[in-house]
C-alpha positions as CSV (number, residue, x, y, z in Angstrom):
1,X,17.2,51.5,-91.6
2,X,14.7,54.2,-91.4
3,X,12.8,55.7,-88.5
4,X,9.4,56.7,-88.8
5,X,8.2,59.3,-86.2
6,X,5.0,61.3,-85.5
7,X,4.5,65.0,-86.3
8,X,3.9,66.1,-82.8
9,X,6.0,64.3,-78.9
10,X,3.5,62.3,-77.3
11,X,1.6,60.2,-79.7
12,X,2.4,56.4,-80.2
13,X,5.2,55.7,-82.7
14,X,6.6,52.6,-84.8
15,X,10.1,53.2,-84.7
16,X,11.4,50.8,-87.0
17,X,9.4,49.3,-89.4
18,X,12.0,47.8,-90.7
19,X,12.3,45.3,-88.1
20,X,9.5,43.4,-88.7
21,X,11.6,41.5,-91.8
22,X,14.4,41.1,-89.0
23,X,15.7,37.1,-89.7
24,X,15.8,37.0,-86.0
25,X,11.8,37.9,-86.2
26,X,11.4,34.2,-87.5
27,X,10.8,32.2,-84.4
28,X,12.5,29.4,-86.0
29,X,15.4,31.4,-86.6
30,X,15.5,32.5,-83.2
31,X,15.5,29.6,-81.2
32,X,18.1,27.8,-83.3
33,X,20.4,30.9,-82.6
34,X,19.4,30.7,-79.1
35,X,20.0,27.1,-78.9
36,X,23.8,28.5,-79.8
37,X,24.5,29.6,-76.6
38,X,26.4,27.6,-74.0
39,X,24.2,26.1,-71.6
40,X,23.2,27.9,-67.8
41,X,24.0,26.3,-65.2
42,X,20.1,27.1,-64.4
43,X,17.4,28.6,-66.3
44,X,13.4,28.7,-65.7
45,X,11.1,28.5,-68.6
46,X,11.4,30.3,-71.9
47,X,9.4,31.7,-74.3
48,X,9.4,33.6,-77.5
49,X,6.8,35.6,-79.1
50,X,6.8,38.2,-81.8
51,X,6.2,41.4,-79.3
52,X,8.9,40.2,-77.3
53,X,11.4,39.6,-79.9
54,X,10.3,42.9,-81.0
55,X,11.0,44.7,-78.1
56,X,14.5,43.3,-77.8
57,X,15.3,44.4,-81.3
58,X,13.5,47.5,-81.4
59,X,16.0,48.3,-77.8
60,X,19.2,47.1,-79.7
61,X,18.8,49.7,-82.3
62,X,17.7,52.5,-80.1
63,X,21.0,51.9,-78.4
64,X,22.9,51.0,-81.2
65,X,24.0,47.7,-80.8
66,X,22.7,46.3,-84.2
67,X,25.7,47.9,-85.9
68,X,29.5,47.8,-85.1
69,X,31.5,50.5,-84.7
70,X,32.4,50.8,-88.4
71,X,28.4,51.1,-89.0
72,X,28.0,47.3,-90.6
73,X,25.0,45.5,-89.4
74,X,25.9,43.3,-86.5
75,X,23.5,40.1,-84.8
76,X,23.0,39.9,-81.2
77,X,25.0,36.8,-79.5
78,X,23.3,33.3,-78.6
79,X,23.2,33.9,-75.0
80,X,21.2,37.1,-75.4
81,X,18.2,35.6,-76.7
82,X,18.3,33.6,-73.7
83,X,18.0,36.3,-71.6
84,X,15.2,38.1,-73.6
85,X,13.4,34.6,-73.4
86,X,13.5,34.1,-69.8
87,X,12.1,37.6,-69.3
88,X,9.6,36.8,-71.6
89,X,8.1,33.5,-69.9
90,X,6.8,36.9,-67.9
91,X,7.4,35.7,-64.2
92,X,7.2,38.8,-61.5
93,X,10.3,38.3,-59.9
94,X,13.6,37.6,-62.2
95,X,17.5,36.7,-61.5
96,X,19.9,37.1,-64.0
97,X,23.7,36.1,-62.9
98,X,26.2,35.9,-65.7
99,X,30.2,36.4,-65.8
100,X,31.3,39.8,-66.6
101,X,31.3,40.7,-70.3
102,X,28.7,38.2,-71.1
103,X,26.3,41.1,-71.9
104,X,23.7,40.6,-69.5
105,X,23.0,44.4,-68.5
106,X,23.3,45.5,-72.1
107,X,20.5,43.1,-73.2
108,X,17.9,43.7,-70.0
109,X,18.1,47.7,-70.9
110,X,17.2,46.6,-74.6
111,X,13.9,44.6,-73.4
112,X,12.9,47.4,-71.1
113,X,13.9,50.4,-73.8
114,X,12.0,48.5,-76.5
115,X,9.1,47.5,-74.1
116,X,9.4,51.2,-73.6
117,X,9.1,52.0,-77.6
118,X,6.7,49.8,-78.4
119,X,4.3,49.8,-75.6
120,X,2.5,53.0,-74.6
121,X,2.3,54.5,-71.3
122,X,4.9,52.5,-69.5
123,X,6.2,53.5,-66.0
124,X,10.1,51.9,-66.0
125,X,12.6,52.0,-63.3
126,X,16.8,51.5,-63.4
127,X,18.8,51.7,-59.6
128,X,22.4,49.9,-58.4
129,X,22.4,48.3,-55.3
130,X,25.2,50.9,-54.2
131,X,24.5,54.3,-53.8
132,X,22.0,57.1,-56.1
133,X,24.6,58.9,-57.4
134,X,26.3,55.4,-58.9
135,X,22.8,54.2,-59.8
136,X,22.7,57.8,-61.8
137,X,25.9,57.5,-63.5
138,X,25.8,54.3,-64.4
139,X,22.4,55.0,-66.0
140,X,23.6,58.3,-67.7
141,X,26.7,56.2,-69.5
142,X,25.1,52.9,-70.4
143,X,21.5,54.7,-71.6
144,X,21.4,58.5,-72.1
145,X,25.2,58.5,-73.5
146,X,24.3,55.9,-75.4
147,X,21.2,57.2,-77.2
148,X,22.6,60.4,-77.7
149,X,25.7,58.9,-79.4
150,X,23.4,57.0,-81.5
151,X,21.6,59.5,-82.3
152,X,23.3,62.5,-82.2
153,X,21.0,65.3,-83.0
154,X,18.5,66.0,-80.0
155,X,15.9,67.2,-82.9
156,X,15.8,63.7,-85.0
157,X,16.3,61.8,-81.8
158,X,13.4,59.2,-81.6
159,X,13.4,59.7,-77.8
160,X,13.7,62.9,-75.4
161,X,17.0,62.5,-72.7
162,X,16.2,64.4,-69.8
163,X,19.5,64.8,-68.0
164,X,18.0,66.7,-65.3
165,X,20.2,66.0,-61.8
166,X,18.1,63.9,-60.0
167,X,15.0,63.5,-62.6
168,X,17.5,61.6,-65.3
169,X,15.2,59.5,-67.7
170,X,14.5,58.6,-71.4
171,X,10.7,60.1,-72.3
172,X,9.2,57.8,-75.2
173,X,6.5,59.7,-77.3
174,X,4.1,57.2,-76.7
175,X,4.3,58.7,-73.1
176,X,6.1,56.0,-71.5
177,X,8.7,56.8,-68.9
178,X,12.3,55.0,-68.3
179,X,14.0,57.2,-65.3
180,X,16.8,56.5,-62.7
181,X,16.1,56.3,-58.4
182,X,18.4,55.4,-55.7
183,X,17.9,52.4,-54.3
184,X,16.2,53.4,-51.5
185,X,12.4,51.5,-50.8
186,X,10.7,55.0,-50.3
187,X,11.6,56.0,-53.9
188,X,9.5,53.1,-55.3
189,X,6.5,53.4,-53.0
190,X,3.5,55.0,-54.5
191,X,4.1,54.4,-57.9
192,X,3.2,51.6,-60.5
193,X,5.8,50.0,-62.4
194,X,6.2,47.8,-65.3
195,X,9.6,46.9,-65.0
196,X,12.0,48.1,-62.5
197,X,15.8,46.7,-62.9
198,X,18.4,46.5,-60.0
199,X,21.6,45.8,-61.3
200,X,24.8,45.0,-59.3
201,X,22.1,43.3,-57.1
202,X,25.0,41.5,-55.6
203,X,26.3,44.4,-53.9
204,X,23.5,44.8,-52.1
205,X,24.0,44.2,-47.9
206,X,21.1,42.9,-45.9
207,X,19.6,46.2,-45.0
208,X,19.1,47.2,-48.9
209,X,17.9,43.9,-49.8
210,X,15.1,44.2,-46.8
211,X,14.2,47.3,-47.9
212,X,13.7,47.0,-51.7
213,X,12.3,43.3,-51.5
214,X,9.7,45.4,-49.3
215,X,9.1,48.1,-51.6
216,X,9.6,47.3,-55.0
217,X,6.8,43.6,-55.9
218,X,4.1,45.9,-54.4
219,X,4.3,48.4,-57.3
220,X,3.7,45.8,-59.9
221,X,0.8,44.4,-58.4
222,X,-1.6,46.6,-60.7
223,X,0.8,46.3,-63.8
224,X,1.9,42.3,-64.4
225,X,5.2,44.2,-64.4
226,X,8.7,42.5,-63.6
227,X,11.1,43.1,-60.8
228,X,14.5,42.1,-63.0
229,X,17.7,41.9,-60.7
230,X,21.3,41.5,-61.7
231,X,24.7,41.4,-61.3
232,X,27.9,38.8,-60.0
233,X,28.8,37.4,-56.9
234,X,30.0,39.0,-54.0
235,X,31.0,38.7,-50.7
236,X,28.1,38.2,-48.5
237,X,25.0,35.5,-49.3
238,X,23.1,35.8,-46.0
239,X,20.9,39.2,-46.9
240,X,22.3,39.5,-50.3
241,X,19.5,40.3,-53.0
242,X,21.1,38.7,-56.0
243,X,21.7,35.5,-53.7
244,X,18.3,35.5,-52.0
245,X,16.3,35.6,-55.3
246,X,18.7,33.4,-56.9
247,X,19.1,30.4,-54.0
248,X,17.4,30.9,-50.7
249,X,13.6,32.1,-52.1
250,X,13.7,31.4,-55.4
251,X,10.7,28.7,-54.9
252,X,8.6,31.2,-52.2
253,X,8.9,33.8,-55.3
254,X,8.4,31.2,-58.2
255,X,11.2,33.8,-59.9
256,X,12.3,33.6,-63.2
257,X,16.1,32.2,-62.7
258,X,19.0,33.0,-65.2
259,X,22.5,31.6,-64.3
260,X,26.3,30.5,-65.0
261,X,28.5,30.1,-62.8
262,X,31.1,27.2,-61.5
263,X,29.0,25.4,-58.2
264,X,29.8,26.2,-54.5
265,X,31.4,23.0,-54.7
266,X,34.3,23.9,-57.2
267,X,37.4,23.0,-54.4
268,X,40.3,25.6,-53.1
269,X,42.7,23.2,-55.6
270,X,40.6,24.0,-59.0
271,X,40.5,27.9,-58.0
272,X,44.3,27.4,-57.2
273,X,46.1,28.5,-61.0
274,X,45.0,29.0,-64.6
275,X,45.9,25.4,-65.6
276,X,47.3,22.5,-63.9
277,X,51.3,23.2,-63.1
278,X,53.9,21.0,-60.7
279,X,53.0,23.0,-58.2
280,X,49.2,22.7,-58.2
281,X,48.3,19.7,-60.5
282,X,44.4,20.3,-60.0
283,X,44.0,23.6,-60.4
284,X,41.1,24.2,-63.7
285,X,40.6,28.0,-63.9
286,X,40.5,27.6,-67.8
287,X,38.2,24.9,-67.8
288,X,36.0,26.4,-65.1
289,X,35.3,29.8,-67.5
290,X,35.0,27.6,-70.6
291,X,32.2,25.8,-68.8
292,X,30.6,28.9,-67.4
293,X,31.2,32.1,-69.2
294,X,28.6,32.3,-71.9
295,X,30.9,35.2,-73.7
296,X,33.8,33.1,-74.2
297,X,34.3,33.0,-78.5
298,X,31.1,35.8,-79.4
299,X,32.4,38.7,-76.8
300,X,35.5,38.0,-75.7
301,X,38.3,35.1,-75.6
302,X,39.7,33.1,-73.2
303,X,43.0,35.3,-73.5
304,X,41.3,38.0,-71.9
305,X,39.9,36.5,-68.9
306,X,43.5,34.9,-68.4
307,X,44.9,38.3,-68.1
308,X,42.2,39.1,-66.0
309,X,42.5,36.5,-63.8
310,X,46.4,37.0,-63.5
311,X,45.8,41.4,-62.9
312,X,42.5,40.8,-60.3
313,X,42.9,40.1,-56.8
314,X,41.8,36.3,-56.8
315,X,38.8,36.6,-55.1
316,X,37.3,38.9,-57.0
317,X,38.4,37.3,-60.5
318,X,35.9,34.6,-58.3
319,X,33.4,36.6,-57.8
320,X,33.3,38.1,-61.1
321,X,33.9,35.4,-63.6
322,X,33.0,32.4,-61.8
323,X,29.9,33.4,-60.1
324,X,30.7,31.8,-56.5
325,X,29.7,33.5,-53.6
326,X,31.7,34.4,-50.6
327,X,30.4,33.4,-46.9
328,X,31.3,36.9,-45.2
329,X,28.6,37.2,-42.3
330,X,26.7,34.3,-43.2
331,X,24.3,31.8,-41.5
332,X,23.3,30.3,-44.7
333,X,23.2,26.6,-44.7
334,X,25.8,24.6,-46.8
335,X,23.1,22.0,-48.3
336,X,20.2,23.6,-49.5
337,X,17.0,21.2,-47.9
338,X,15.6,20.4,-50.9
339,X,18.6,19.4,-52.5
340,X,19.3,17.2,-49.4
341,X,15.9,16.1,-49.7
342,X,16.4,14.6,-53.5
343,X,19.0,12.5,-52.9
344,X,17.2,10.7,-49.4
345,X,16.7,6.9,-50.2
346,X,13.9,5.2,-48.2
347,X,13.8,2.8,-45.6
348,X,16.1,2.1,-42.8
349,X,19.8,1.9,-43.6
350,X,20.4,-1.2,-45.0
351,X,23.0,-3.4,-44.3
352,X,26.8,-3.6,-44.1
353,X,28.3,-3.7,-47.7
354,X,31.5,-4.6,-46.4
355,X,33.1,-2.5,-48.7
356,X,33.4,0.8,-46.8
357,X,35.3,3.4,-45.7
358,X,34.7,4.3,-41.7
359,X,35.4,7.8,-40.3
360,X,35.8,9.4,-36.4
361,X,34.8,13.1,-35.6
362,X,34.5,15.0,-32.3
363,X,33.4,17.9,-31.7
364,X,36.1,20.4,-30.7
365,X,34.9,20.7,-27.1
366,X,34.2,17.3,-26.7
367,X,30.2,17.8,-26.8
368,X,29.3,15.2,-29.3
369,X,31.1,12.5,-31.1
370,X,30.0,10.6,-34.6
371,X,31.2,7.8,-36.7
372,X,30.1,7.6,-40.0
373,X,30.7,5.3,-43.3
374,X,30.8,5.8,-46.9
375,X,30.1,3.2,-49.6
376,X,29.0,2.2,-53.6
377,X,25.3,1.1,-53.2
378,X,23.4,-0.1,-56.0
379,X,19.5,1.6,-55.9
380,X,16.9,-0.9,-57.2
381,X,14.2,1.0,-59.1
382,X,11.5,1.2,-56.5
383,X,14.2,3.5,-54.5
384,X,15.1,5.2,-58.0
385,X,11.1,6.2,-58.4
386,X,10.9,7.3,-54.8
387,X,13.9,9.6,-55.2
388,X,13.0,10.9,-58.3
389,X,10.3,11.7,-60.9
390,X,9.1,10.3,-63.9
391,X,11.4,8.0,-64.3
392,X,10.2,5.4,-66.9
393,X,11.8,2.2,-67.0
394,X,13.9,2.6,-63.9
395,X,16.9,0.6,-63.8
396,X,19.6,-0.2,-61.4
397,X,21.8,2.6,-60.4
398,X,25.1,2.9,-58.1
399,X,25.2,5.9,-56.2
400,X,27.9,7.0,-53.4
401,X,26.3,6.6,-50.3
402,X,26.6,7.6,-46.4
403,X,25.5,6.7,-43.0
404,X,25.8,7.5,-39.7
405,X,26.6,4.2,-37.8
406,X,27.4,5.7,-34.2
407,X,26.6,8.4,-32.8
408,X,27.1,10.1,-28.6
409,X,27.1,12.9,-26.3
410,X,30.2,13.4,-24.9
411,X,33.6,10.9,-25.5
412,X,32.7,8.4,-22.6
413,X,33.4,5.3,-23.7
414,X,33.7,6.5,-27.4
415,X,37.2,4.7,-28.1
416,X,35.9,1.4,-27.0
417,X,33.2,1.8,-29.0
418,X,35.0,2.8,-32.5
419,X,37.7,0.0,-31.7
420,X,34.6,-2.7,-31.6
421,X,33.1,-1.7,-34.8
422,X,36.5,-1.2,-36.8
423,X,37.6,-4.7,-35.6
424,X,34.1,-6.1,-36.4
425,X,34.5,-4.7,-39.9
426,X,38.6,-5.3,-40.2
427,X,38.5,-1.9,-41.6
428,X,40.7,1.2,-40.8
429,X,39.8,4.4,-38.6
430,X,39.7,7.8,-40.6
431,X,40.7,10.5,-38.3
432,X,41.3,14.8,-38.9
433,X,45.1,15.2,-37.2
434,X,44.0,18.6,-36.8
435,X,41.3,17.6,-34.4
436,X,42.8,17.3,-30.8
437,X,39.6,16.1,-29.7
438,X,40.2,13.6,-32.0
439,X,43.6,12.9,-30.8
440,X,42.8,12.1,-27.4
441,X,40.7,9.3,-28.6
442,X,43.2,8.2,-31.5
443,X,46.0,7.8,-28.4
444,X,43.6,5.5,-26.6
445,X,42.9,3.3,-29.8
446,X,47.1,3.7,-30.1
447,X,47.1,1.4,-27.0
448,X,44.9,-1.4,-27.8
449,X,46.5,-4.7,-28.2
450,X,45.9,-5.2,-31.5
451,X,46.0,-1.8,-32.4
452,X,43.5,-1.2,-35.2
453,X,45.0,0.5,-38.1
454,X,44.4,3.9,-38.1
455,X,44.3,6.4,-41.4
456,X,45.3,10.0,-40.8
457,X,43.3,12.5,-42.8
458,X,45.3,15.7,-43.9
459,X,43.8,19.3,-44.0
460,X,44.0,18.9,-47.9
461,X,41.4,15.9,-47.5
462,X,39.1,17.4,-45.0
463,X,38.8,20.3,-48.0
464,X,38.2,17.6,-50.8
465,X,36.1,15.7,-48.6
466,X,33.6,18.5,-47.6
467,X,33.7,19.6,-51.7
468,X,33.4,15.7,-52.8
469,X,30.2,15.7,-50.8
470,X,28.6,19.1,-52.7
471,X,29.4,17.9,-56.4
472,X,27.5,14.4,-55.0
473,X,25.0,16.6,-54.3
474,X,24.6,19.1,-56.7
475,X,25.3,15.8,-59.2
476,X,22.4,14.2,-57.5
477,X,24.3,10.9,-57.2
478,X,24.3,11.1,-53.6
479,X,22.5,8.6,-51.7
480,X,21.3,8.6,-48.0
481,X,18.8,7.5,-45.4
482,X,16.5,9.3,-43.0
483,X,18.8,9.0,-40.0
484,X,17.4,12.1,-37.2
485,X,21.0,13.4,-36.7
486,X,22.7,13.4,-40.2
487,X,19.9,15.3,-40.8
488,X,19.8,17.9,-38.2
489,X,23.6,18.1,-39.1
490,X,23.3,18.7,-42.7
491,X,20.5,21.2,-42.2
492,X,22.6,23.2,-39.8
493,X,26.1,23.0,-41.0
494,X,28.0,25.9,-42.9
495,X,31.2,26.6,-44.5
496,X,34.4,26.5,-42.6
497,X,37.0,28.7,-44.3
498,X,40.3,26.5,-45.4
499,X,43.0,27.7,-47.2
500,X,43.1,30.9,-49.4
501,X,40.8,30.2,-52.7
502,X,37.2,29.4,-51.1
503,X,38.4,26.0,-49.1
504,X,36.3,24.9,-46.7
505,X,35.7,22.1,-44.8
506,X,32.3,21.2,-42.6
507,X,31.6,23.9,-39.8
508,X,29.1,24.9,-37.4
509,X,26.8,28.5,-37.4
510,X,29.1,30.8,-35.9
511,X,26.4,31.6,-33.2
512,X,26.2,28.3,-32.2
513,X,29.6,27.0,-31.3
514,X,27.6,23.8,-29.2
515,X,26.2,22.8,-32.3
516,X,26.6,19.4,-33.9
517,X,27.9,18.9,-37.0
518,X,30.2,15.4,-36.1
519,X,28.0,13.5,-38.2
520,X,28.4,15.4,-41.5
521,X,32.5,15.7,-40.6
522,X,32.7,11.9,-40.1
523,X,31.0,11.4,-43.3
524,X,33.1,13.8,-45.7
525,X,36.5,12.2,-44.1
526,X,34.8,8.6,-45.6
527,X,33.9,9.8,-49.0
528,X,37.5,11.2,-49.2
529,X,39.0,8.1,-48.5
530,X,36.6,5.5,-49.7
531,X,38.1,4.9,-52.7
532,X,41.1,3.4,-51.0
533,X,38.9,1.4,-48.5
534,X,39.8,-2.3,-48.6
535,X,37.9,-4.8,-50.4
536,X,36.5,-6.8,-46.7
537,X,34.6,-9.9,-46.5
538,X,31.3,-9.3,-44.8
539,X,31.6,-10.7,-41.5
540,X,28.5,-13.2,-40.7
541,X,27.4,-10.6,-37.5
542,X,27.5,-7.5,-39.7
543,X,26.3,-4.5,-38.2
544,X,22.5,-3.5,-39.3
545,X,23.7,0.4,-40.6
């Protein structure tokens, strides 16, 4: 394909011409070869237009991805277009978290590059959220190396490398600038950007994130530039760049949001093996990358991530491939409040269904005690259109639903209380064994004459409990009422590390060990069990939920 250049560095040049007969320049081509690509798990708007599909293509050749290794012409992959689509929807503030070798980084440098070709005068930006001298090499081996190995003669190059310590960049003879920084706020300050890229954003720790989030929107103020971050999961969430753009202010920013990756709801049994075996029958590690990994069949195969998943330390292989965040050092809430919010029904609770499944919890110092229910409830459509929008022609819809149906300070009396509303209801008592707060009231019950049947929950179905009430949620077929403390529970509560793999169960903010999350503990134990809750007749005095 040939190159045309200027006589003299510095004046604006077409670098390939060629291009513009591209197949991928047809917009109808393109979004049918986007509409290839599995699909995120989020995404915000996209758009295509000519200059952007240009700048994408005009960035793969300059780094030599439009031709394999043997020099035949080679098509970027579905999911790539995605990415260049996203960007283009032209939002300040962008996310982009995809599995490794799904070609995320390789396709944001070829928007910026060609941006950089293409559009005169640009000021761009590349850093890591780990240190300068990583941020350096990393852009000296996926930009300069790559340039130069495409183009291998410095005086035919289309674009000067400087390789200068410390000043490395790619000088465009339109004048625009693409250059490396550390990631450090102060290097940002003063200047005007049009794009500036953090990748491995989820390596960042709290004081970074602080920093940069300070120092880097400001610069495109006078610009409409972007502020693209990206990477994998990590360890940390509370503080962590890639996670705060991505989850906690994605709405305050109104940032452009790219992802796949398995839900925090994916259980410690799933994450447990490759493939179900005898020894851990629900364990889904295949399925979880084919639903998730947007490489899988155009970059790599499933045969590779097996090995990888066998060679990496397992909670990295999480991280990396799956996208799911750790909960080192964090406050963050379990339930995001808007999602919480989409799945309240209105009203007062309603009745007894009779059908239910009835569940104790008590806090571990005796502070506060709960008893809560699970149940099928049917919607009618006037609840469907308050808990949703436009939904036309509403019909009736079951949904799983919860309620807090007691709720105390302290255990006085608590016993009595739960024996009363079991027998009431003929139903069993759902308990945690591991809960000797618990037990204290589960011995008193142990004495009535008749002794209410009593259902001992496992730490295998506190786990499944806590992860059946997240895919409810992130599922949206949760249902629930305004109740004052299921709400300040769920607003509160965080993950409680169980088992090896990411299990977790319903805990409180590790700075507040007083808090009260009963209500939310009592209601996981019932959605674990309801499905084996006996079929009850409603008893004429039915308790009002």
């Amino acid at each position: 394909m040939s190159i045309v250049r200027t006589p003299a560095f510095g004046s604006t040049a077409v670098f390939f011409p060629d291009l513009a007969d591209h197949w991928l320049m047809d917009e109808a081509a393109w979004t049918a070869h986007r509409a290839l690509a599995l699909s995120p798990d989020e995404v915000s708007e996209l758009e295509t237009t000519a200059a952007d599909r240009l700048d994408f293509l005009t960035g793969m050749m300059l780094m030599g991805q439009l031709h394999n290794r043997e020099g035949a012409a080679q098509d970027p992959v579905p999911q790539q277009l995605v990415v260049v689509d996203m960007l283009a929807a032209g939002r300040a503030i962008n996310a982009v978290m995809m599995p490794r070798r799904s070609t995320k980084t390789t396709t944001i440098l070829a928007v910026i590059i060609g941006r950089c070709a293409n559009r005169p005068r640009r000021n761009s930006a590349f850093t890591l959220a780990t240190t300068g001298l990583k941020a350096r090499e990393k852009f000296g081996h996926e930009v300069l190396a790559v340039i130069e190995a495409t183009y291998p003669d410095p005086k035919t190059r289309p674009v000067k490398v400087v390789r200068q310590a410390g000043s490395e960049a790619l000088v465009f003879p339109n004048r625009s600038v693409f250059s490396v920084h550390a990631p450090i706020g102060d290097n940002f300050r003063g200047s005007a950007y049009d794009e500036v890229l953090i990748d491995e954003a989820g390596r960042a720790k709290p004081e970074m994130t602080e920093d940069l989030l300070a120092a880097i929107p400001p610069t495109l103020d006078t610009t409409g530039g972007q502020f693209i971050i990206t990477g994998t999961a990590d360890k940390i969430r509370t503080g962590n760049l890639l996670y705060e753009v991505l989850y906690q202010k994605s709405e305050q920013l109104h940032a452009g949001i790219l992802r796949y990756n398995a839900p925090d709801s994916t259980s410690d049994e799933e994450l447990s093996d490759w493939e179900p075996t005898d020894l851990h029958p629900g364990a889904n590690v295949r399925r979880l990358v084919e639903l998730h990994h947007p490489g899988i069949g155009n970059l790599t195969d499933l045969e590779a991530v097996r090995r990888n998943f066998h060679l990496q330390p397992r909670q990295k292989f999480i991280f990396e491939y799956l996208g799911i965040f750790g909960d080192e050092g964090t406050a963050t809430g379990l339930i995001p409040p808007a999602t919480w919010d989409r799945t309240l029904v209105p009203g007062a609770l309603p009745d007894s269904p009779g059908h239910f499944a009835l569940a104790l919890a008590v806090h571990p110092d005796g502070l506060w005690a709960s008893v809560a229910v699970a149940w099928r409830h049917t919607l009618e459509p006037a609840d469907l259109v308050a808990v949703a929008e436009d939904l036309d022609g509403a019909e009736r819809e079951t949904r799983t639903a919860i309620g807090l149906l007691h709720h105390q300070q302290g255990t006085k009396g608590l016993w009595r209380k739960v024996l009363t509303i079991a027998r009431a209801h003929k139903t069993p008592i759902i308990y945690d064994t591991a809960s000797q707060a618990a037990a204290v009231e589960i011995e008193q019950l142990n004495r009535a004459t008749p002794r209410p049947e009593l259902t001992a929950a496992k730490t295998l179905d506190v786990r499944q409990g806590a992860t059946k009430l997240l895919k409810l949620l992130d599922e949206g077929t949760l249902a629930h009422w305004q109740q004052e403390r299921l709400d300040a529970a769920a607003a509160i509560a965080v993950k409680r590390a169980i088992g090896t793999y990411g299990g977790f169960g319903i805990g409180r903010p590790k700075d507040q060990p007083d808090a009260d999350v009963t209500p939310l503990e009592a209601a996981t134990l019932a959605l674990q069990f309801l499905t084996d809750a006996p079929a009850v007749v409603k008893p004429a005095d039915a308790f009002h939920f």
